[in-house]
Structure formats: structure tokens, C-alpha cells
C-alpha positions in Angstrom: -36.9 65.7 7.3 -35.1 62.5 6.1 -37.1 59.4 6.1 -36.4 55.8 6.3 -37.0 53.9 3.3 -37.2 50.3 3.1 -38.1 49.9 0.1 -34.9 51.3 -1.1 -32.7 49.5 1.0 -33.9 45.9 0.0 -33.7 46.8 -4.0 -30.2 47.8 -3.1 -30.2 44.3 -0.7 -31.4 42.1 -3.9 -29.1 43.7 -5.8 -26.0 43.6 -4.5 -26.8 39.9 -3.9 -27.6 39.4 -7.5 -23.7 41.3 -8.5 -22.2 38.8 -5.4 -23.9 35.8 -7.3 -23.1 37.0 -10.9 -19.1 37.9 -9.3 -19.3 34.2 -7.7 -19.9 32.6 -11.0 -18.0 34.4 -13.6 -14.8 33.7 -11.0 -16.1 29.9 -10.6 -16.1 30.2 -14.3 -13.0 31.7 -15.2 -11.1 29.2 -12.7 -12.9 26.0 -14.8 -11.4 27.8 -17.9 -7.9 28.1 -16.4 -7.5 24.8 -14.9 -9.1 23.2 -18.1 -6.7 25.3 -20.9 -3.8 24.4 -18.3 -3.7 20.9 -19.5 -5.9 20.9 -22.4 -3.8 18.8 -24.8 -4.0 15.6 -22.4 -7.4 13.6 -23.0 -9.2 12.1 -20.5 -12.9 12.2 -18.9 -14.0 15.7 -19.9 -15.7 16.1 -15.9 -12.4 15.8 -14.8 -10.3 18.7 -16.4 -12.3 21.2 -14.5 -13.5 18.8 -11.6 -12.2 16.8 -8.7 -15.3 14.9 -8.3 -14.6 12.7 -10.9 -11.6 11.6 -9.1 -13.7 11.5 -5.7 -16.8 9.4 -7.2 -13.9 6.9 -9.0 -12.5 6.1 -6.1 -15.4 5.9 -3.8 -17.1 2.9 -6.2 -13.8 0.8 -4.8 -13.5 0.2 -8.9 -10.8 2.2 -9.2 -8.5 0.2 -10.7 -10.6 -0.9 -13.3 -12.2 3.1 -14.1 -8.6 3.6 -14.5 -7.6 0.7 -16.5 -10.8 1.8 -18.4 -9.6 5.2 -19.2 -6.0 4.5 -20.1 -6.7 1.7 -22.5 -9.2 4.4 -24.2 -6.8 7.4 -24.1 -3.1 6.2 -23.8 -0.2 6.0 -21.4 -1.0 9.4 -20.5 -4.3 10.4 -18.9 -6.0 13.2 -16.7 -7.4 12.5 -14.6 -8.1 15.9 -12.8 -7.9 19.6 -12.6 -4.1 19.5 -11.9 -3.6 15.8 -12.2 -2.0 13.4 -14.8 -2.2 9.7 -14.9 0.7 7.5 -16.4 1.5 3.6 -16.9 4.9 4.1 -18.7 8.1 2.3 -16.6 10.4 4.7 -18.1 8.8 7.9 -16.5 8.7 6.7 -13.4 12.1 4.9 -13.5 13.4 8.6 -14.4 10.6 10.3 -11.8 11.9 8.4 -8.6 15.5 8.3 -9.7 17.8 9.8 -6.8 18.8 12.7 -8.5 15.5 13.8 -9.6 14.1 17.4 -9.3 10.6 15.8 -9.2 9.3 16.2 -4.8 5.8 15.2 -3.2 2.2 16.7 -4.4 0.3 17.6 -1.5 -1.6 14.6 -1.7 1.0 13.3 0.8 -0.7 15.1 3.5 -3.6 12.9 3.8 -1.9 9.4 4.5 -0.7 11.3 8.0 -1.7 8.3 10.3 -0.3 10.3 13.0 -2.1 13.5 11.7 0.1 15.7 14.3 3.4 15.2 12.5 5.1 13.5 9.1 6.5 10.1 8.6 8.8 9.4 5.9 5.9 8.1 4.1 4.4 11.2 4.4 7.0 14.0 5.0 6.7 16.8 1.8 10.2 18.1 2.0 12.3 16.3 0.1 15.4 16.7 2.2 13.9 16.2 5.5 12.5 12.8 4.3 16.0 12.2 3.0 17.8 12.8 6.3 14.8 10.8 8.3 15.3 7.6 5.6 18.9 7.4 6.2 18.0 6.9 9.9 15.5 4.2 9.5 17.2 2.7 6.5 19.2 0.1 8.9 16.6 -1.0 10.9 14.2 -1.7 8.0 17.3 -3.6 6.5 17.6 -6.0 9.2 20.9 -4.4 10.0 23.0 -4.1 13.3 20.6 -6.3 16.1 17.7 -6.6 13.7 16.9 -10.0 12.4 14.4 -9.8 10.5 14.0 -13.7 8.9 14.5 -14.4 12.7 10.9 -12.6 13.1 9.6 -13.9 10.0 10.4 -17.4 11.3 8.9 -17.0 14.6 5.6 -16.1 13.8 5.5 -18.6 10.7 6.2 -21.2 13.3 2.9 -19.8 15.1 1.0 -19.9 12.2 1.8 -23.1 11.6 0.9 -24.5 14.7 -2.6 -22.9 14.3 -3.1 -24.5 11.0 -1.9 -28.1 12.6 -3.4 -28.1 15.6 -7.2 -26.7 14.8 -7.1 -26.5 11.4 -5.4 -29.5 10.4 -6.7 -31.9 13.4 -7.4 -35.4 12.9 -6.9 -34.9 8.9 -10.4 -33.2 8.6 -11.1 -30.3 6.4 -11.8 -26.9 8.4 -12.9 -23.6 6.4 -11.1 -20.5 7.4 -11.4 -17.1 6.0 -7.7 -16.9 4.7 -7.7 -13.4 4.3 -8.4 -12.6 8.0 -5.9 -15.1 9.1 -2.9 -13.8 7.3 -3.6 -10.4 8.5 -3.1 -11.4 12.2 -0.2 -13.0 10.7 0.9 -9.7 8.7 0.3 -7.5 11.9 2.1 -9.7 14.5 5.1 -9.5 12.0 5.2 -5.7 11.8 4.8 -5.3 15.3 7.3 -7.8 16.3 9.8 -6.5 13.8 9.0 -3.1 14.8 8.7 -2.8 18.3 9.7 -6.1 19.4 6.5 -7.8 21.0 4.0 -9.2 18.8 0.3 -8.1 19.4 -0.9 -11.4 19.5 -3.6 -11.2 16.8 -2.7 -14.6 15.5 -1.9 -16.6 18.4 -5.6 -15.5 19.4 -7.3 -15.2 16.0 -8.6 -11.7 17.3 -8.4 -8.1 16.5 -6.4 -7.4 19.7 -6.5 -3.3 19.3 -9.4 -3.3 16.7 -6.5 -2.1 14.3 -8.1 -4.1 11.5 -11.7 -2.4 11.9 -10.7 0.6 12.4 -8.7 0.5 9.3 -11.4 -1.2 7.0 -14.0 1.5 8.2 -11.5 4.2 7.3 -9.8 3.2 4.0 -12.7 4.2 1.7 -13.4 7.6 3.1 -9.6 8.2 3.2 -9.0 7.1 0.1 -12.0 9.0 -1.7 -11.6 12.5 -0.3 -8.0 12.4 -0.4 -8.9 13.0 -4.2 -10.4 16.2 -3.2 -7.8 19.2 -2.6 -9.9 20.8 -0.7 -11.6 18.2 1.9 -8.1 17.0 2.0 -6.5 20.6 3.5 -9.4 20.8 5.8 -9.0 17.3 7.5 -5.7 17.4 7.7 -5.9 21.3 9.0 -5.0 22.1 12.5 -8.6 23.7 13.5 -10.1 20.1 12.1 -7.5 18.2 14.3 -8.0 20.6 17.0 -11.6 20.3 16.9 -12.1 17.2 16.4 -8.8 14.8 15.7 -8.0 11.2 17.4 -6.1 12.0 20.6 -3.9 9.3 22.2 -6.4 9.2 25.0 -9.1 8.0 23.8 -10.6 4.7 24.5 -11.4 3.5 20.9 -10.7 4.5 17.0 -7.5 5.4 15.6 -6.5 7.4 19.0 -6.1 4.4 20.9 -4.0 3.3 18.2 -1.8 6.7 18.1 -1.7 5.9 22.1 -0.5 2.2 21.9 2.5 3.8 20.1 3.1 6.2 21.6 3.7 3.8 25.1 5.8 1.6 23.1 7.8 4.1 22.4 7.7 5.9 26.1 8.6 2.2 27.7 12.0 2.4 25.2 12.7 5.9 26.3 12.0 6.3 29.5 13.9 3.0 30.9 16.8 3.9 33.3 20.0 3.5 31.2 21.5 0.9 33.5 18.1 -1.0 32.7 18.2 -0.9 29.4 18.4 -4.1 27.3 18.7 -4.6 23.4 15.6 -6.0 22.0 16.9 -6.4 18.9 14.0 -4.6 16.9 13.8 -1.6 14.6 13.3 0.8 17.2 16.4 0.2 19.2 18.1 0.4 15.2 16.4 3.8 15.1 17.4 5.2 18.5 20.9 4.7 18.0 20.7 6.2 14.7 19.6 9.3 16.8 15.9 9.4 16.1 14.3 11.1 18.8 10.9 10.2 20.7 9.0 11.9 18.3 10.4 10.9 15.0 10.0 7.4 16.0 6.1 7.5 17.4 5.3 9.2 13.7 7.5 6.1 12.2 5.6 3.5 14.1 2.6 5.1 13.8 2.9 4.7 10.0 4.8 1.3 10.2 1.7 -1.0 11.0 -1.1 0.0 8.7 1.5 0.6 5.5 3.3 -2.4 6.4 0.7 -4.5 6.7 -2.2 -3.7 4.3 0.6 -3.5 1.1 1.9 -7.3 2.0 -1.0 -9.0 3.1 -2.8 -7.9 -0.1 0.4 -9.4 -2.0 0.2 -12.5 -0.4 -3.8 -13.1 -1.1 -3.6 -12.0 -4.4 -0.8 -14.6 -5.2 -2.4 -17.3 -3.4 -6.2 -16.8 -4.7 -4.2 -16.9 -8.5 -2.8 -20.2 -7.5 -5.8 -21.7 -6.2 -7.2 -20.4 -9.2 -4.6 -22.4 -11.4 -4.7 -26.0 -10.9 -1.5 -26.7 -13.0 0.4 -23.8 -11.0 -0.4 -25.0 -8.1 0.6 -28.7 -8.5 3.6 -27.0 -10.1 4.9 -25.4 -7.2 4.2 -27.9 -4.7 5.9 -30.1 -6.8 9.0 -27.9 -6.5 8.4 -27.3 -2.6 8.1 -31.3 -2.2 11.1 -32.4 -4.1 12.8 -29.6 -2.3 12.2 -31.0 0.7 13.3 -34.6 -0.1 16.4 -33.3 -1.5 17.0 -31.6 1.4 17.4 -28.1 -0.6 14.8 -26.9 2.3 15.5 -26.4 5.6 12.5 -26.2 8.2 11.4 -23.8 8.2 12.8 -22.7 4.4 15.0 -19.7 5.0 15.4 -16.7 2.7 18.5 -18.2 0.4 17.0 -21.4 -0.1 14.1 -19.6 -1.3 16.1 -17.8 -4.1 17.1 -21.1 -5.4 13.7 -22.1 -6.3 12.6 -20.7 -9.8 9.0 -21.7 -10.1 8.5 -20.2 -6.6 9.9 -17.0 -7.6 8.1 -17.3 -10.7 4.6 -17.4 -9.2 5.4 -14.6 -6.5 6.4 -12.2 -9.6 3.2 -12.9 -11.6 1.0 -12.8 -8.5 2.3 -9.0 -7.9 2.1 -8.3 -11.2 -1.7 -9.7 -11.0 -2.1 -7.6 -7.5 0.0 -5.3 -7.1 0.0 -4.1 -2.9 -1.0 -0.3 -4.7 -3.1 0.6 -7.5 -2.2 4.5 -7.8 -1.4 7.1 -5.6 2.0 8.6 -4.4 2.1 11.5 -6.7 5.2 13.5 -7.7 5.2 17.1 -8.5 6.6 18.2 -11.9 9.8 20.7 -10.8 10.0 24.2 -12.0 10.4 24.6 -15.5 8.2 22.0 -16.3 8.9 18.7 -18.1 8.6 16.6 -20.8 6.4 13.5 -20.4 5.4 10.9 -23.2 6.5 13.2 -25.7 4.0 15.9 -24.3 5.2 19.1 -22.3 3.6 19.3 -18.4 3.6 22.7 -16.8 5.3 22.8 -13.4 3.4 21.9 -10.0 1.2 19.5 -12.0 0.6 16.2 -10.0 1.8 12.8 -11.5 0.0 9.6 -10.8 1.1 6.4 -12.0 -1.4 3.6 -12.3 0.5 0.7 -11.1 -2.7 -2.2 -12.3 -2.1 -1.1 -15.8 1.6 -0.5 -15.9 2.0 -4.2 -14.5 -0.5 -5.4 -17.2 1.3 -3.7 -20.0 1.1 -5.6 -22.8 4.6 -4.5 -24.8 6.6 -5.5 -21.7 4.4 -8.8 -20.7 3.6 -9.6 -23.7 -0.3 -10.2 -25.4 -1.2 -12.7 -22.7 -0.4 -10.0 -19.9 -3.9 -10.5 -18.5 -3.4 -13.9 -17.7 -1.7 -15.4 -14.4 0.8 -17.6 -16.0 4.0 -17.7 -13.6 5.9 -19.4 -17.2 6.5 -16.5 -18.8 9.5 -15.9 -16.6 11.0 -18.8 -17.4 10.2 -19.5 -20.9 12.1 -15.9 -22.0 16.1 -14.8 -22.6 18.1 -13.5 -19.3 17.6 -10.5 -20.9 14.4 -10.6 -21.3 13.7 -12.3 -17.1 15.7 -9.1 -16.0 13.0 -6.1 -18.0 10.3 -8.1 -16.5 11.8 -8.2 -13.2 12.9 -4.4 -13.5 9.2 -3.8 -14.3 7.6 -6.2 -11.3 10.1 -3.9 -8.6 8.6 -1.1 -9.6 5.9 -2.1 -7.3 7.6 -1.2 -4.3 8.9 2.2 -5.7 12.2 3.3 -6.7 14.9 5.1 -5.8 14.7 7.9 -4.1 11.0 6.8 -3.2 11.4 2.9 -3.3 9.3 1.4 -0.2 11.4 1.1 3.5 9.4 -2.5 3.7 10.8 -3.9 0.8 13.1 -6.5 2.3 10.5 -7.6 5.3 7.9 -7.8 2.3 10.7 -10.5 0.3 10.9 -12.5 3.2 7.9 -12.8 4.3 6.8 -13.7 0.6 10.0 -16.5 0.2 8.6 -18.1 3.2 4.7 -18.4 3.4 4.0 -20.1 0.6 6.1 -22.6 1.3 5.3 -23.4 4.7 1.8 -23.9 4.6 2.1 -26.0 1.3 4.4 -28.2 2.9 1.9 -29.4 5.2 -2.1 -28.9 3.3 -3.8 -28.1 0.5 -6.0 -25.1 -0.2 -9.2 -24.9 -2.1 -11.6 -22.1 -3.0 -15.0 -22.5 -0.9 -16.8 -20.2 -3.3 -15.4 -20.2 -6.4 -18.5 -17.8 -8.3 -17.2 -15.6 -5.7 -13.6 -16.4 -4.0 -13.2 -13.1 -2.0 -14.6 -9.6 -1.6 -12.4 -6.9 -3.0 -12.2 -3.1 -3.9 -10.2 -1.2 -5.2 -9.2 2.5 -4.0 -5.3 3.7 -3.8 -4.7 0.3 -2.5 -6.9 -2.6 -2.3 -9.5 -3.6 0.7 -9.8 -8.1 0.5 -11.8 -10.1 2.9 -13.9 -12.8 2.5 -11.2 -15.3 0.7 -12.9 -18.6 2.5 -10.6 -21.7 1.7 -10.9 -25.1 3.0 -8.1 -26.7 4.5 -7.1 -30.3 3.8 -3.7 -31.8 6.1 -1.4 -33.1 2.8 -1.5 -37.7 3.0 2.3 -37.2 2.4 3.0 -34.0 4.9 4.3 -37.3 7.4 6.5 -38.4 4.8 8.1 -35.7 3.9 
């Protein structure tokens, strides 16, 4: 009679366990081989040619533009940076990367900066043509073409600001403190939404976090911004059975689902009016409906408009001002321009976007503060086209990811010269037309380029032409803590707060 034996079965238990292990290591073994021979002859941090944790632990430090500025100063213009991933500072590959007739299309990075996860924006979308088709639409509207006027919104929420800063800020001559950081990001969000939808939130107006946009952004950048290093966190987060499971829904009462829901009755309100009801508000969403967007194209492209559009200018406009606070001769430089300006009645009240132009020194210091802080630090990958390509003189095998480290590439000492760590707005002024329009070239690069150049672009110019000169027209600024002016980090794009400045009302504001 057959027998049971036990003993027999768990020998053959341990040891098919043992060959499962033994399987499970050669194959984790033999893919670190692959994906480190796949790219083996560009240097960078050993960890990372057969690891994305390198990238993950980088960016979660919120040093990551310094661990890159590290890496490429020790290894070239050319670094890897992981598995499948290359790093580069050189304008001339990414001038020919983002050109419109490139074969180069989006790395699947892209999926994670969904901020509707149910559905692609144009900042967002992977196909190349169907982001193509979807710009065209929006292109108008983020012009400040047909109805939109765009300085128009700029203006009107300047003049708010304004009359914050004069009337509790500025009362009675006395110096107030205010965390500048916060207080241009109520700015920055009351100008996209205005622009975008045609009401304002009202953050600034009430200096308050109307929607609790702003704290549900800070507590979700560095998570975002650290796993989207990570293929494989990033496919499951952005997966429908994550989303399904447990993914913001328009419903809900708080977090980034009450956000997706506030856009999604914007846009409802625009739709669903009776046609003989229907009145031009003059904003980007009317632009995009008659372009022949459709109710869901343009909740996706709102959804995407306010954190994108905000975050990338607000960090412009901190970064510029904390290096001109920084720079005592700068700064007396420019208000010296702004002032005589004024007298000479060059500028208007408030200044508008042509006068601006006209002002060199102004245009001076907003170049070298983007250089100095640029809105992103990496990110935005391109995927190298079948065939492969040539890159720095080095072949890259097809499907490989390329990053460009925008901190370095604005910091690049052959275009901006030995001093290109230093804030010093002369240097475009000082130099050849020739000369001005390489620097210049380099400084656009970072809102993109061609095909891939940022929608934002011209609200961004404006609002930059304008601010500067409006509040120095009527105080002066000064660090509170200069040991340690503001709070920053550093992931794909930078997180500032704490930038406390004292505000002083100007003796000759009156007499100007």
C-alpha cells in the first residue's frame, strides 16, 4: 500500500524554493548586467547604471540640483544618471531635441505629472501627434489672442496687490514683515485662474489658501517628484487599479479631488449655460471652446493649468527678487531706472508690457535671475527615436531617456563666461549684439523649445515686465534673515517659502 510521506514532500518543498530563489537572482542578475552594458560607455554614479534608487534617494534629499550639478561637473556634459537614463547640459542637444521636426517623443516619465490622473494634458499627453493637435487648440488662448487679454489680467490683479501692500503693508510709513514668498503665490494663483477661467480665486485679496491648493501641492511635490524617478512606482500610481482603488475623485471634500472637482464645475458652468445665455468672458476657456475643445479636453487643460502655471513663475519671480535683495548695487540700479522712468514719463501706471521692453537694466536682471533660478531644474525627458542617435559625440541606443539639467546648463561657464556663478545682471550689457542674442538664446531655453517650448511663456513675460516694477515704485525690500533668506529644495522643480522681507513705503513714492 502507498504511504504518505512528508518527509519527501517538504525536501522537494525546500527545494524547489531554493531553484525559485537561485532562478530569481540569476534573472535579477542578468537584467543588472543588460541595463548596465546598455550604456556602459557614459560615466556617472556607478549605483545608478543598474539602479533607480539613486535617482529616487537624489531627488528625495530636495538637493537635487546640486547632486546633479555635482555629478556633471565631475563627469561631463553627458551623465547617467540611471538604468535607462542620460543626463545633459549642452544647448545644442536640446536646441536640435525639441526642434519641430524632431523624431525625438515623450519617455514615460510624462505619465506621472497627470494632475488629472484620469486623462492627459498637453503637458502630459505621450503621443506626439495628439499633443500636437491639442497645442494648436490652446495655442490662441495662452497667446492672449481673439477676447483674451492677458496684460489686462496681469494689470488687474497687480492693482490688487498693490493695494494690499499700501494699505496694510505700507500704512502710516511703518515697516511690516511679510513672507514674500507666500504673498506672490496668491498673486501667481489669482492670475492663472483669472486668465484661465475668468474669476480669480481670491487668494490674494484674502491672503488665504482659498481651496488649500497651495498645501496640497507642497505636501505632494516631494513624493511626486521622488518616485516619479522610479519606473515602476511610477506605472503603479498612475495605473488604473491604483486610481481605481484609491485615486482623488472630484467628490471629495479635501486633497487634490476637490481640486479636480473645482475644475471640473468651472468648466460645467461654461458648458452647460443655455446658448441664448451665454456671454464672452474673455478668458482662455472661451479661446479654447471655440477652437473646438470639448468638455473634457478642457477640465484636463485646466486641471494642469494652475499648479504648472503657477509653481514655474512664482519660483521665477522669488528667485530674481531674493538675488536683488541680495545685491545692493543691483538693486539701487534698477530702481534707479524704474524712477527715472517714471519722471520721464517712459512708464505708465501701471507700466505695461512695451514700456517694459524698453528698459535694459530691467531686462537685464530678469535674464540673470532665471539663469540663477530657473522655474525647472530637470525633468521633461525625450526618448531617443528608433535608430538611435548621436549625442556629445557618443552613440545612445533607441528608447533611452534624455534629461537635461537646466541649473547647470544655465550656469555653463563657456556660454556665461568664468563668473557664471555669480548674479551680475551686467554681463548682458557689457557684451557684442552678438554676443546679448547666444545668451538670450540660451536663458529661453528655460521655457522649452519648439515643438516642446512652454504654453505659459507669454503670461510668464508679462507677469515678469510688470512686478518688479510696481512694487519698487512704491517700497523698498530687505532680507529679515539674511543667514538664512528662504527655505528651498530642490526636486524637478523647486519648493520656496520662508523668504521673510520687511517692507519699507519709498520717502519719494509721493513724488514720483
Amino acid at each position: 500500500m502507498w504511504t504518505f510521506d512528508s518527509t519527501f514532500l517538504g525536501s522537494n518543498a525546500s527545494l524547489t524554493a531554493i531553484i525559485t530563489l537561485l532562478i530569481s537572482v540569476a534573472w535579477y542578475m542578468a537584467t543588472v548586467i543588460k541595463s548596465w552594458y546598455r550604456l556602459r560607455q557614459f560615466p556617472g554614479p556607478l549605483c545608478a547604471s543598474f539602479s533607480y534608487l539613486w535617482g529616487y534617494f537624489a531627488m528625495a534629499t530636495g538637493c537635487m540640483h546640486l547632486r546633479l550639478a555635482k555629478e556633471q561637473d565631475k563627469y561631463g556634459k553627458i551623465v547617467r544618471i540611471g538604468p535607462n537614463e542620460l543626463l545633459i547640459y549642452d544647448p545644442q542637444t536640446l536646441w536640435r531635441i525639441n526642434n519641430v521636426r524632431s523624431s525625438y517623443g515623450r519617455g514615460a516619465w510624462y505619465g506621472s505629472i497627470q494632475f488629472d490622473p484620469y486623462g492627459h494634458s498637453v503637458l502630459s499627453e505621450p503621443d506626439t501627434a495628439k499633443h500636437d493637435k491639442r497645442k494648436a487648440k490652446l495655442a490662441a488662448g495662452y497667446a492672449g489672442k481673439g477676447m483674451v487679454d492677458l496684460e489686462a489680467n496681469v494689470d488687474s490683479q497687480l492693482a490688487v496687490l498693490v493695494n494690499l501692500l499700501r494699505t496694510k503693508y505700507l500704512a502710516k510709513g511703518e515697516s511690516h514683515v511679510v513672507d514674500f514668498s507666500r504673498l506672490i503665490r496668491f498673486f501667481q494663483v489669482d492670475i492663472v485662474t483669472l486668465a484661465g477661467s475668468g474669476e480669480p480665486w481670491g487668494d490674494l485679496k484674502t491672503e488665504t489658501d482659498q481651496f488649500d491648493f497651495i498645501s496640497i501641492a507642497d505636501s505632494f511635490v516631494p513624493f511626486l517628484h521622488s518616485f516619479m524617478m522610479i519606473p515602476l512606482l511610477r506605472d503603479f500610481f498612475a495605473s488604473k487599479f491604483f486610481l481605481k482603488l484609491a485615486g482623488p475623485k472630484h467628490t471629495d471634500k479635501k486633497g487634490m479631488g476637490r481640486f479636480l472637482g473645482i475644475v471640473k464645475n468651472a468648466v460645467a458652468k461654461r458648458f452647460d449655460e443655455p446658448s441664448h445665455d451665454k456671454q464672452s468672458k474673455g478668458d482662455m476657456l472661451d479661446e479654447w471652446i471655440r477652437n473646438g475643445m470639448t468638455r473634457r479636453e478642457c477640465e484636463l487643460e485646466l486641471a494642469v493649468q494652475v499648479p504648472a502655471g503657477s509653481e514655474t513663475s512664482t519660483t521665477a519671480i522669488r528667485g530674481i527678487m531674493l538675488h536683488l535683495l541680495s545685491s545692493p548695487q543691483v538693486y539701487r540700479r534698477l530702481q534707479d531706472e524704474i524712477t527715472a522712468g517714471i519722471q520721464e514719463g517712459r512708464i505708465s501706471s501701471p507700466i505695461t508690457n512695451e514700456e517694459a521692453k524698453q528698459l535694459p537694466y530691467l531686462q537685464a536682471v530678469i535674464n540673470e535671475g532665471l539663469r540663477m533660478v530657473p522655474p525647472a531644474i530637470t525633468g521633461f525627458p525625450k526618448k531617443v527615436p528608433a535608430g538611435g542617435d548621436t549625442l556629445c559625440e557618443k552613440f545612445v541606443p533607441e528608447g533611452t531617456d534624455i534629461f537635461v539639467n537646466f541649473w547647470s546648463m544655465l550656469r555653463n561657464k563657456e556660454v556665461f563666461g568664468d563668473d557664471a556663478e555669480v548674479f551680475r545682471p551686467e554681463r548682458f550689457l557689457e557684451c557684442s549684439e552678438e554676443k546679448r542674442s547666444e545668451l538670450m538664446r540660451n536663458i529661453d531655453l528655460a521655457f522649452g523649445h519648439g515643438r516642446w517650448q512652454c504654453p505659459g511663456k507669454t503670461l510668464a513675460w508679462l507677469e515678469l515686465n510688470k512686478v518688479f516694477v510696481e512694487i519698487l515704485r512704491i517700497c523698498d525690500l530687505q532680507i529679515v534673515n539674511p543667514q538664512t533668506p528662504w527655505r528651498c529644495r530642490g526636486y524637478s522643480s523647486f519648493l520656496i517659502d520662508d523668504f521673510w522681507v520687511h517692507l519699507i513705503a519709498r520717502p519719494s513714492a509721493t513724488q514720483i
